[in-house]
N, CA, C and O atoms as a GROMACS GRO file, in nm:
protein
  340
    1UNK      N    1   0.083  -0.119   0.000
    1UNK     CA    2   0.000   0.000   0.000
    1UNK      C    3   0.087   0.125   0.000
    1UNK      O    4   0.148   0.142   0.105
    2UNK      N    5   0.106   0.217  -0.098
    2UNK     CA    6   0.166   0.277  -0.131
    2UNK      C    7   0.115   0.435  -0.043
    2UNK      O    8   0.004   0.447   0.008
    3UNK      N    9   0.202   0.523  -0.040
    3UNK     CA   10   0.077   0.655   0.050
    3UNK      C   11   0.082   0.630   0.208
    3UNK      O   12   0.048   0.716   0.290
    4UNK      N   13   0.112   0.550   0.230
    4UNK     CA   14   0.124   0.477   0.398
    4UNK      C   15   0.252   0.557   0.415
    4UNK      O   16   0.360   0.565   0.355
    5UNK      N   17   0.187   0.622   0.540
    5UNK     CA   18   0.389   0.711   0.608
    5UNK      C   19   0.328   0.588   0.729
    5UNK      O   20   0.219   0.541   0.762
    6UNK      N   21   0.505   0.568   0.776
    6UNK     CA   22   0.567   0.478   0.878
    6UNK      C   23   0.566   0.578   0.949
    6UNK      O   24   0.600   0.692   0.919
    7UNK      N   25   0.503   0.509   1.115
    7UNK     CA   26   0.514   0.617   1.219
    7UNK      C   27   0.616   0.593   1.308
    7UNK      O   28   0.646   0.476   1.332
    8UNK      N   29   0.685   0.705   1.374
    8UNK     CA   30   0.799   0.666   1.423
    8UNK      C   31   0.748   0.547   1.540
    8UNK      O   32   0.640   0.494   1.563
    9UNK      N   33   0.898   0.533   1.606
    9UNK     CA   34   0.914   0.423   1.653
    9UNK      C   35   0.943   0.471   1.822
    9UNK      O   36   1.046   0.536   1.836
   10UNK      N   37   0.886   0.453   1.911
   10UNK     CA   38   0.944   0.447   2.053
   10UNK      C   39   1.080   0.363   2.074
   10UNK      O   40   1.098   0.241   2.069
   11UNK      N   41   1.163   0.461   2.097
   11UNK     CA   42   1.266   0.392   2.142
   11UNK      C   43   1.308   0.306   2.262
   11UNK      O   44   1.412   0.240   2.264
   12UNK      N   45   1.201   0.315   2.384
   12UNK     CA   46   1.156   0.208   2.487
   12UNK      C   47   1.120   0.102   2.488
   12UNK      O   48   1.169  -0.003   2.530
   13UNK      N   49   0.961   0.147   2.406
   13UNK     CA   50   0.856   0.006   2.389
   13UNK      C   51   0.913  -0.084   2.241
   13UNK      O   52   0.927  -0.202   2.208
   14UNK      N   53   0.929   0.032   2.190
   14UNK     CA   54   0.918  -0.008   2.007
   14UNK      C   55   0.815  -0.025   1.933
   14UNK      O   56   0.810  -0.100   1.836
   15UNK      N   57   0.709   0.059   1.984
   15UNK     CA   58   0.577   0.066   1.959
   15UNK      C   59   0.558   0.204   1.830
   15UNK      O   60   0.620   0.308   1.853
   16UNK      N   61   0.485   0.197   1.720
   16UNK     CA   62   0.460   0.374   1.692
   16UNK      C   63   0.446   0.476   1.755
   16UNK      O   64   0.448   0.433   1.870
   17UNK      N   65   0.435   0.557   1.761
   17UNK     CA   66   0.444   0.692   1.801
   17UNK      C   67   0.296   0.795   1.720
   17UNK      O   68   0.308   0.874   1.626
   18UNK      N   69   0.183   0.763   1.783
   18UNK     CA   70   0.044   0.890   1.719
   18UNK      C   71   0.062   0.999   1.833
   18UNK      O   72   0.064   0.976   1.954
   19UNK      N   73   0.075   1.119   1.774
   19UNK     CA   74   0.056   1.269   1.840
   19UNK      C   75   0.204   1.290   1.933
   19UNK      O   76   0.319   1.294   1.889
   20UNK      N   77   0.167   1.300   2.050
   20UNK     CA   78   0.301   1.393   2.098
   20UNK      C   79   0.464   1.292   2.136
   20UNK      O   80   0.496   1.192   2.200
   21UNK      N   81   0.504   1.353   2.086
   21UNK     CA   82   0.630   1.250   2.059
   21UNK      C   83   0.770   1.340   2.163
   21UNK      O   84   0.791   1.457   2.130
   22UNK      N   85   0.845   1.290   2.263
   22UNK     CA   86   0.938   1.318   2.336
   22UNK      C   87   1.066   1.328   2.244
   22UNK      O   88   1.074   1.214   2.195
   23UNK      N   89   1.147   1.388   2.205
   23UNK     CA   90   1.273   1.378   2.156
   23UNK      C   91   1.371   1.414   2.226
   23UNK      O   92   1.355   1.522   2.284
   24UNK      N   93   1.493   1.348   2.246
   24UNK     CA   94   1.576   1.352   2.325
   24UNK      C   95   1.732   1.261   2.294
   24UNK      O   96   1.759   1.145   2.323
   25UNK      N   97   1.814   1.367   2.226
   25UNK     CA   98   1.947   1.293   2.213
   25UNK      C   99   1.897   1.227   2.083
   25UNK      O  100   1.924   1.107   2.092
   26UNK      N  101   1.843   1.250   1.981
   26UNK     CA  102   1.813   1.163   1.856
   26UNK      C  103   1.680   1.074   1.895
   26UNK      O  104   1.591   1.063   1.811
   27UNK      N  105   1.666   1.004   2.040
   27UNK     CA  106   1.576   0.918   2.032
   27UNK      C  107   1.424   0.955   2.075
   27UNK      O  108   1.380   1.054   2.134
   28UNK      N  109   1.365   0.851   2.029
   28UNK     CA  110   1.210   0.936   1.989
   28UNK      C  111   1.138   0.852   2.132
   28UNK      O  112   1.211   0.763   2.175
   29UNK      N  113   1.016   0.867   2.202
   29UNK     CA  114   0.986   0.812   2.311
   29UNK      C  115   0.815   0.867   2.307
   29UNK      O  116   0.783   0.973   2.254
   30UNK      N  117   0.717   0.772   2.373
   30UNK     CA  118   0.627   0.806   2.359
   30UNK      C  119   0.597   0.917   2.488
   30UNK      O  120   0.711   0.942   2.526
   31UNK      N  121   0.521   0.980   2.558
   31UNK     CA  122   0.545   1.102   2.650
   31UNK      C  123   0.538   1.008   2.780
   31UNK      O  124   0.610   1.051   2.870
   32UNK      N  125   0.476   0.901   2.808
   32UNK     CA  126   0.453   0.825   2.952
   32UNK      C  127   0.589   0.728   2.908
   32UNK      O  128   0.653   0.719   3.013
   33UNK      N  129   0.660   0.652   2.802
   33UNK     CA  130   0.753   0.584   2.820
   33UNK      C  131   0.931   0.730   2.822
   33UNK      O  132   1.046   0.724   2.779
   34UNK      N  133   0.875   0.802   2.873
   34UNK     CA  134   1.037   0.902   2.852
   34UNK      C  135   1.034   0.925   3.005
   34UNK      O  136   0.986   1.028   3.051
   35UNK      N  137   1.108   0.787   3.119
   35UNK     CA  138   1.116   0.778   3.242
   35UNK      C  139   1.275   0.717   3.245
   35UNK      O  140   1.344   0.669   3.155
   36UNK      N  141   1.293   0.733   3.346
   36UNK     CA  142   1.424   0.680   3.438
   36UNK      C  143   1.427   0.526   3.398
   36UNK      O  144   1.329   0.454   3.379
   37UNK      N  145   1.559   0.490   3.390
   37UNK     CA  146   1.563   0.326   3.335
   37UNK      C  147   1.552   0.221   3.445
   37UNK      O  148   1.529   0.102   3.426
   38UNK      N  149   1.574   0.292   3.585
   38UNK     CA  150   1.597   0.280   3.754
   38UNK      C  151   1.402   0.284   3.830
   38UNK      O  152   1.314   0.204   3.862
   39UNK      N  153   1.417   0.380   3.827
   39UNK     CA  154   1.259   0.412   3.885
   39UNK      C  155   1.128   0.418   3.834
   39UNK      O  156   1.018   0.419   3.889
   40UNK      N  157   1.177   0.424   3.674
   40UNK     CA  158   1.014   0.418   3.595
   40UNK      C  159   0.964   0.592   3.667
   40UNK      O  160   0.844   0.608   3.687
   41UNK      N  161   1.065   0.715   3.701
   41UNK     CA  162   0.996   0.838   3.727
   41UNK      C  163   0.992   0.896   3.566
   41UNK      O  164   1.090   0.898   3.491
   42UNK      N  165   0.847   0.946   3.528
   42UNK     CA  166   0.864   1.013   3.423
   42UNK      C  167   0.903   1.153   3.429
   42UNK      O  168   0.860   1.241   3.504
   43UNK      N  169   1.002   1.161   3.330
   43UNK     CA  170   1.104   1.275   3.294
   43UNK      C  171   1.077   1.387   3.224
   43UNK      O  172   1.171   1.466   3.220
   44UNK      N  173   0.974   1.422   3.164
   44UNK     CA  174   0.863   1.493   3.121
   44UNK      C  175   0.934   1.620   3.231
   44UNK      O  176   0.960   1.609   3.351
   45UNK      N  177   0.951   1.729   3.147
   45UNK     CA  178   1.001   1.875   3.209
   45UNK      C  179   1.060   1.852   3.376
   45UNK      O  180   1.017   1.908   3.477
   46UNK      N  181   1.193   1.731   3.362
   46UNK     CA  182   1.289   1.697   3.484
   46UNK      C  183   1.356   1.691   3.395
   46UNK      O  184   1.340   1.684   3.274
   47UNK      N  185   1.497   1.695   3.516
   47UNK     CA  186   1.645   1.694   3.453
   47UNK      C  187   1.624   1.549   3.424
   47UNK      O  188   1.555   1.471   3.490
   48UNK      N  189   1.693   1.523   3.316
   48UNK     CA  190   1.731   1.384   3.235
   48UNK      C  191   1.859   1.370   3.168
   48UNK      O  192   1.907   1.457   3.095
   49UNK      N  193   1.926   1.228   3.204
   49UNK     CA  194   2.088   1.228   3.220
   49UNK      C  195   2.086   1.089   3.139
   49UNK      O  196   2.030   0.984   3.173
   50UNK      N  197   2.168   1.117   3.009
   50UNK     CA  198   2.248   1.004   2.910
   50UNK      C  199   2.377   0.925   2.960
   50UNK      O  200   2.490   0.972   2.944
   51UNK      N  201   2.355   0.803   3.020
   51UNK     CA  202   2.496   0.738   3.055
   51UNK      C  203   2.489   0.616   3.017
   51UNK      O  204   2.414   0.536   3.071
   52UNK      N  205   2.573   0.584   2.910
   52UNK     CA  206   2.581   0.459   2.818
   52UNK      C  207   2.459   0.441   2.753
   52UNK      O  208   2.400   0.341   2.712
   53UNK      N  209   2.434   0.564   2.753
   53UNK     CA  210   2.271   0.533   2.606
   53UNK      C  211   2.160   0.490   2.728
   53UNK      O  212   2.074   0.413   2.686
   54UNK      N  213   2.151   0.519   2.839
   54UNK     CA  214   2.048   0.473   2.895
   54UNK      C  215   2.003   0.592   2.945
   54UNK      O  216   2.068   0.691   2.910
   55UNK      N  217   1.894   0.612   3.030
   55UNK     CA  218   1.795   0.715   3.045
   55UNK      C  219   1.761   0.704   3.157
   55UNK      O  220   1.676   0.621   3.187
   56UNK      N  221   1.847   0.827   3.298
   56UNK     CA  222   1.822   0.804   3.399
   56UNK      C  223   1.792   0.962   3.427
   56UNK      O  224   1.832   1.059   3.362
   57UNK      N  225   1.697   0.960   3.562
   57UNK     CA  226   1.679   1.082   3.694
   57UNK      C  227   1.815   1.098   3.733
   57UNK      O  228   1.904   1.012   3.734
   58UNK      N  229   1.822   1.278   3.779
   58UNK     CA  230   1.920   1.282   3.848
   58UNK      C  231   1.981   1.198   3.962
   58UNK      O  232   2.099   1.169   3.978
   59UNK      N  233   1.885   1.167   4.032
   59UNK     CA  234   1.924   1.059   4.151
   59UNK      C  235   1.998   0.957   4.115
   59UNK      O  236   2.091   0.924   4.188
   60UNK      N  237   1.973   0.890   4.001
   60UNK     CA  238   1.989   0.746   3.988
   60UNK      C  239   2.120   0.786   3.883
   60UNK      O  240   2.221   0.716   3.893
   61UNK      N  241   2.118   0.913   3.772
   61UNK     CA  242   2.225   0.906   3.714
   61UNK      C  243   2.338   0.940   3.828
   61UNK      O  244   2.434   0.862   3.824
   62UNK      N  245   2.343   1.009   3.897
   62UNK     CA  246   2.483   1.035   4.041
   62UNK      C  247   2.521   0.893   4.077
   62UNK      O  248   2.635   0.855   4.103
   63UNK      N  249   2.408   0.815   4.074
   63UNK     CA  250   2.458   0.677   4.177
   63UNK      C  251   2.539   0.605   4.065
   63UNK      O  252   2.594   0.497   4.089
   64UNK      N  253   2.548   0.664   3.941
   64UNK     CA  254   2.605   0.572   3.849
   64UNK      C  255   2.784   0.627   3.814
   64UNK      O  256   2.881   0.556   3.789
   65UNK      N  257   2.775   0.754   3.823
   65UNK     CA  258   2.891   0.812   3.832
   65UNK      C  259   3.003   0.840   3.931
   65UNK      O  260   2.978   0.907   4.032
   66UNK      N  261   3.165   0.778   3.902
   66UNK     CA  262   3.213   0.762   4.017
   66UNK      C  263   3.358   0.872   3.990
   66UNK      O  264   3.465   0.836   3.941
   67UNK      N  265   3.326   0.999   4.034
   67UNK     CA  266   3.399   1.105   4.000
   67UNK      C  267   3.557   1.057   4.134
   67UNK      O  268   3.575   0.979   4.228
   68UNK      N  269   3.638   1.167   4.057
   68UNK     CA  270   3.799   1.127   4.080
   68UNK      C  271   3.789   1.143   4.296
   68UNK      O  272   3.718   1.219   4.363
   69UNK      N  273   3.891   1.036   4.344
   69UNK     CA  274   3.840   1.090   4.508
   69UNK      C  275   3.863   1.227   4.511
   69UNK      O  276   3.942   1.283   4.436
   70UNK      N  277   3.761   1.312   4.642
   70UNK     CA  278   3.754   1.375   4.686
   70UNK      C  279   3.690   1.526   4.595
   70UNK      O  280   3.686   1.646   4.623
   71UNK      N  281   3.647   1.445   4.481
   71UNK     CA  282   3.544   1.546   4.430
   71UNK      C  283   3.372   1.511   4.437
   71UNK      O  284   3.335   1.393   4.444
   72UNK      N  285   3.300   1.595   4.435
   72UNK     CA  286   3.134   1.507   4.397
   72UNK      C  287   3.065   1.562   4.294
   72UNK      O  288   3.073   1.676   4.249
   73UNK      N  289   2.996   1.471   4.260
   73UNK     CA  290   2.927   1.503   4.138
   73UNK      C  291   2.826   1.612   4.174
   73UNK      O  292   2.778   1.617   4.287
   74UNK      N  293   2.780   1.734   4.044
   74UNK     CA  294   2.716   1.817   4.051
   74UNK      C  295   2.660   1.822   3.900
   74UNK      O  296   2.723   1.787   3.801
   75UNK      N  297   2.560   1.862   3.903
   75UNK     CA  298   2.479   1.841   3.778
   75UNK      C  299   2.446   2.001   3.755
   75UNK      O  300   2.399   2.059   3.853
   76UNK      N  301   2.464   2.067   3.649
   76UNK     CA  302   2.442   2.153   3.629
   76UNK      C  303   2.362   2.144   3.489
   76UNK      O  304   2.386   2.054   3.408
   77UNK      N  305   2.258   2.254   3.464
   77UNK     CA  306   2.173   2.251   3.349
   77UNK      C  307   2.228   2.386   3.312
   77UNK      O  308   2.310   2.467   3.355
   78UNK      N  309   2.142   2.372   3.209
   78UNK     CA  310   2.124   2.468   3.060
   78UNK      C  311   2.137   2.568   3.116
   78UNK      O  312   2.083   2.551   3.225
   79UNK      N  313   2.209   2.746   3.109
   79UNK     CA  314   2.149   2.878   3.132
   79UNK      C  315   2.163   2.904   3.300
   79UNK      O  316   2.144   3.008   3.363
   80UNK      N  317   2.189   2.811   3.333
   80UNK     CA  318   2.244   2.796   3.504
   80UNK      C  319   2.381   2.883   3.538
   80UNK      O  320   2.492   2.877   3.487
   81UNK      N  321   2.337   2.953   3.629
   81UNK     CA  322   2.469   3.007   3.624
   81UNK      C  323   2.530   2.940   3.761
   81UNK      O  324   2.476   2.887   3.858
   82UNK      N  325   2.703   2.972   3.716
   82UNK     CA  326   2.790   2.843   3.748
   82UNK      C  327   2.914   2.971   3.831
   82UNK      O  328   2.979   3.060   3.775
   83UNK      N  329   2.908   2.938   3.962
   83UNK     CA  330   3.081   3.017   3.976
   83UNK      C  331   3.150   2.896   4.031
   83UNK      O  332   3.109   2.822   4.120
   84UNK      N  333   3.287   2.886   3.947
   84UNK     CA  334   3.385   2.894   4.035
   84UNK      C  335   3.521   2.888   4.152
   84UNK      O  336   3.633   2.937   4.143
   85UNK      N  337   3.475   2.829   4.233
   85UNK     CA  338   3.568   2.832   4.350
   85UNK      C  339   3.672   2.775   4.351
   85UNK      O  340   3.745   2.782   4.450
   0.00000   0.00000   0.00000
């Protein structure tokens, strides 16, 4: 059947994608599957953190990162302003 558009693809479920579609880092997500890979919290206007292609909350991305001793991890966003010390 010719005229047929392919609808995108959830990059979670692997299901199509009708109406509002999450984009993030190239990958496409339906708006309830764009959650934490850890908690299932949906990420929907929260900070959201890429580590090894997976899709975590701030919480759960820190627990994954193991910065040099005697520094700690700090997450800073977009337009944030940053000093310093």
């Amino acid at each position: 059947m010719s005229g047929l558009q392919m609808l995108p693809e959830c990059t979670r479920c692997g299901n199509g994608i009708v109406g509002t579609i999450v984009k993030a880092r190239d990958k496409l997500y339906h708006p309830e599957c764009f959650m934490c890979d850890d908690c299932g919290l949906n990420l929907k206007q929260r900070g959201y953190f890429f580590l090894e292609e997976q899709l975590y909350c701030e919480t759960h991305a820190k627990e994954r990162v193991k910065p040099p001793e005697g520094y700690d991890v700090v997450a800073v966003y977009p337009n944030a302003k940053v000093e310093l010390v």
